[in-house]
N, C-alpha and C positions, 0 to 999 in steps of 0.2 A: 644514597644521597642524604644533604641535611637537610634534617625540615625542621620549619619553624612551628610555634604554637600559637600563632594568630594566625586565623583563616576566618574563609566562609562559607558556608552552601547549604543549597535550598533544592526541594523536587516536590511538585503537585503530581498527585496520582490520583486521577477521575476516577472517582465511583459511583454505584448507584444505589440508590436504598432500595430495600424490599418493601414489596405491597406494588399493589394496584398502581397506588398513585406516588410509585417510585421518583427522587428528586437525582439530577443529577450533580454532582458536589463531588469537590475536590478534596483532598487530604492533605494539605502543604504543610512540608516536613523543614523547618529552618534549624541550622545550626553553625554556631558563632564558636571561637575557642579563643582564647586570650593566654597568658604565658603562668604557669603555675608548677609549685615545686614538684607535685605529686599531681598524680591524676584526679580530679574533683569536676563530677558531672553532677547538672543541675539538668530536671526535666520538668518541661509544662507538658501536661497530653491532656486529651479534654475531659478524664476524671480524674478526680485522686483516688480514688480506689483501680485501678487498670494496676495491680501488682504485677501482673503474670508479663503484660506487656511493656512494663518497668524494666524489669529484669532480663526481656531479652533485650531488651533496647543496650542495656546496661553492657550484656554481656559483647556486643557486637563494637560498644568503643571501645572496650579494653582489648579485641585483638586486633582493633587499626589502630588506639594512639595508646603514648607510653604516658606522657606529663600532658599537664595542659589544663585549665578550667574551662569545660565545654559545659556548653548550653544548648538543650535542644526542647523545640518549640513544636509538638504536635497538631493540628489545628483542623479540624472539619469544616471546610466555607462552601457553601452555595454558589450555586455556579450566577454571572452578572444578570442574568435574566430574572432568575428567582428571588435573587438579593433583592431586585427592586422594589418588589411587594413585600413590604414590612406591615405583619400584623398584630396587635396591640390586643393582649387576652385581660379585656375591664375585668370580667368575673375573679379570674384568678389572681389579681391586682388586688380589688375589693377582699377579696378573700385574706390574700396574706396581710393586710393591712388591719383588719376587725381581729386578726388571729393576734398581731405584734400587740396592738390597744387591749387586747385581753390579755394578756401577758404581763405587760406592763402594769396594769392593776392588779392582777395577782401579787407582785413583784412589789406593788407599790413603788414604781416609778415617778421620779417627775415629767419624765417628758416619755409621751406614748405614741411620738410624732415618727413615722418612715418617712424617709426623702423620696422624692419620684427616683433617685440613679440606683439608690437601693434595688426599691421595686423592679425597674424594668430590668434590673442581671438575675431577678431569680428563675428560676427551669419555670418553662411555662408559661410566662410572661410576653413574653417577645416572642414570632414566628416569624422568623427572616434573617438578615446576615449575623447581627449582634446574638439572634436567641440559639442559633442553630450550631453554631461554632462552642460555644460555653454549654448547650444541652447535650448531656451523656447520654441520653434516649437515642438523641440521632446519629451519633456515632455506631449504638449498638443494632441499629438500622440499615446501616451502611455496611457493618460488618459481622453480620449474625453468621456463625459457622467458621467463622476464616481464625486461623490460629495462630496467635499473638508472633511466630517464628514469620508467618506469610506478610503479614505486616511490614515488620520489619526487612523485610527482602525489597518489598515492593515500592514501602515509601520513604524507608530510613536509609537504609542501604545506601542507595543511589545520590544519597545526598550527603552521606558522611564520605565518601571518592568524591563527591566535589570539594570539600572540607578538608580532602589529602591532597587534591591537586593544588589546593592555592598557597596550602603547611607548604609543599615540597616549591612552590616557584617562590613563597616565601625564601626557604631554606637556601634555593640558588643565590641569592640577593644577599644573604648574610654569609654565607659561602666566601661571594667574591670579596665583601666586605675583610671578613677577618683574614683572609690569604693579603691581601693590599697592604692588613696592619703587621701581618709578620714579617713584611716585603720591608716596612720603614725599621723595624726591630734588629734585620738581621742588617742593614746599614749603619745601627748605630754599634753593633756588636762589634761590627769588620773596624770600624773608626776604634775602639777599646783595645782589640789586638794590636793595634799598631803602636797604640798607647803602652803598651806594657812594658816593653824593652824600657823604652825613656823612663819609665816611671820605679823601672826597680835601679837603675841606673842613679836617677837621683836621690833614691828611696838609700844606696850605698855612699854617694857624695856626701848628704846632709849626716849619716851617721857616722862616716869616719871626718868630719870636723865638727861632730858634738866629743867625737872622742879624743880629738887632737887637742880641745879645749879643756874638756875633763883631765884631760896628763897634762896641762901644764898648770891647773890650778893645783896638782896633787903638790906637783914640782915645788910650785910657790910657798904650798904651806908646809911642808918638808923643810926649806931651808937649809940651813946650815947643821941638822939633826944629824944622826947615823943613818949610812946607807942600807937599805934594804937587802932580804939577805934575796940569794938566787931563787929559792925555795918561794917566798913571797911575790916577787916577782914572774916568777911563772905562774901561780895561782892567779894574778892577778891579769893576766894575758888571756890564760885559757877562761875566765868568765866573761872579758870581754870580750872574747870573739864567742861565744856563747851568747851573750845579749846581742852581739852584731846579727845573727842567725837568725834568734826569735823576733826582733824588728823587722828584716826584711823577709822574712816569711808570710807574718804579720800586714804588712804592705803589696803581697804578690796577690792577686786573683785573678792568676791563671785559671785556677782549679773553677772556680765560680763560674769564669766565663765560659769555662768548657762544659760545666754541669748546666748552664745555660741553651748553649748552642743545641747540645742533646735534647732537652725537653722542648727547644723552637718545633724541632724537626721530628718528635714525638708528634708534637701537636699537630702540624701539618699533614703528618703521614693519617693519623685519626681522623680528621677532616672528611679525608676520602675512602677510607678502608672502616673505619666503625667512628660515625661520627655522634657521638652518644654526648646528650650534655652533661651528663654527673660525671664523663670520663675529662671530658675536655674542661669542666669547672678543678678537679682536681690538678692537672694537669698546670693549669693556668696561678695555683696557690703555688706546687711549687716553684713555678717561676721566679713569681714574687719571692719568693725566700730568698732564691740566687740573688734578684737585686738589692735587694734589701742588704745581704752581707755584702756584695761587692762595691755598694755607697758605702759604708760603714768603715772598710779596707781602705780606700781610698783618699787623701789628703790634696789629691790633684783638682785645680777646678775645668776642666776639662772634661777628666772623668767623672766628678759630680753631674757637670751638664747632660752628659749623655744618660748616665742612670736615672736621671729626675724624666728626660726623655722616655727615656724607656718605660719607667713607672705610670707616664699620661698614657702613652699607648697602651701597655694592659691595661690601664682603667677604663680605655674606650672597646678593650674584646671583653672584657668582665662584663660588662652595658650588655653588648652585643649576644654573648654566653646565655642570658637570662633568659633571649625566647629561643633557644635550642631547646628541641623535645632531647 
């Protein structure tokens, strides 16, 4: 199936901290992905130092997405009850603040001033929903012994398969989308076939009366001279049916529209059989090409209409292309 590279999903895994005076607290696991040329993952977990649990986090999107710029958001919260009681550590407050004022002097600062928003995000400060979620103490509370793979099984996992299920009902939705726009594509191709005949037809009227024109101005300026020998006269025949040839070859795009039709139906068949976006971006420039030469071939304004046609609709699956993984 296609999928896209916008989604979303999210899973709380209750846990409990060890001790006595164990807390009950979730682990809510959010992850967002947006459309990106290459795979590029961005993580918050509640340390930066969590290497080991970096890594396998890491390794667990790379074998469910290919593209995408995902974000995932690890987070330790308190369960509503405990949240409520928010407690407020003066000492350790006081503390870091006589520590910033000594620093600052050291430093020879001018201003030795901490904000209250400062203060209360530092570890220790806050005991409750705001301190408990940002302290890495209580995560390693919650999870002393459990190895960084169990983690990821328990609270990631489950939330990156919601992240695939919303990529793939994405996918369905741009699916129908771009089959609709090769639906109006192969209508304007079928109008161009029909065009063809007529157009090499008069692609041959307009060049045998530039030529009927051309011989009678030779005529004119000949006059009453010597007549030309056979010899010159035949030279002069066989280039002009020679120039008739490379003109209307020149004006045929047959061949275009054929190397056209093949890569509609290329693309279609990839859609459903390997719908890869780097296959289907590729796929989509050569198209472009075909039109590009078969406006260029053309002198008709009919078959201009339909190719200026044809070039809005691939710019609206080019759009579309961007959030295929």
């Amino acid at each position: 199936m296609i999928e896209s590279m916008t989604g979303f999903g999210e899973h709380r895994l209750r846990v409990l901290s060890q001790g006595p005076q164990g807390k009950t607290r979730s682990l809510h696991c959010r992850v967002r992905s947006v459309n990106h040329r290459f795979l590029d993952v961005k993580l918050k977990l509640p340390r930066t130092d969590l290497m080991t649990l970096d890594g396998a986090v890491r390794k667990k999107l790379s074998e469910l997405f290919k593209r995408g710029a995902v974000e995932v958001t690890l987070a330790l919260e308190d369960s509503a009850a405990e949240t409520a009681d928010v407690r407020v550590n003066a000492a350790a407050a006081e503390s870091y603040a006589k520590a910033a004022r000594q620093l600052a002097k050291k430093l020879k600062l001018k201003s030795s001033q901490v904000s209250l928003d400062a203060l209360l995000r530092l570890p220790g400060v806050v005991d409750g929903a705001g301190g408990s979620s940002a302290n890495g103490n209580a995560f390693d509370d919650a999870f002393a012994g459990v190895a960084p793979e169990e983690i990821v099984a328990r609270a990631v996992a489950p939330a990156l398969q919601e992240l695939k299920k919303t990529r793939l009902a994405e996918g369905a939705k741009l699916k129908a989308i771009l089959i609709g726009h090769l639906d109006e594509m192969a209508i304007h191709l079928e109008a161009l076939k029909r065009l063809e005949q007529p157009e090499k037809e008069r692609a041959r009227a307009l060049l045998m009366e530039r030529a009927q024109e051309t011989l009678k101005l030779l005529e004119s300026a000949r006059g009453s001279g010597p007549a030309p020998s056979a010899t010159a006269s035949s030279d002069f025949a066989a280039r002009l049916r020679e120039e008739a040839v490379f003109w209307i070859e020149r004006r045929d795009f047959a061949e275009e529209r054929a190397r056209l039709e093949m890569h509609l139906a290329e693309f279609r068949r990839l859609l459903t059989a390997d719908p890869s976006g780097r296959k289907l971006e590729f796929i989509q420039q050569e198209i472009l090409r075909e039109i590009n030469t078969l406006g260029t071939k053309s002198q008709s304004t009919a078959i201009t209409t339909h190719t200026v046609e044809l070039k809005t609709i691939l710019e609206r699956i080019r759009e579309q292309l961007a959030n295929v993984e």
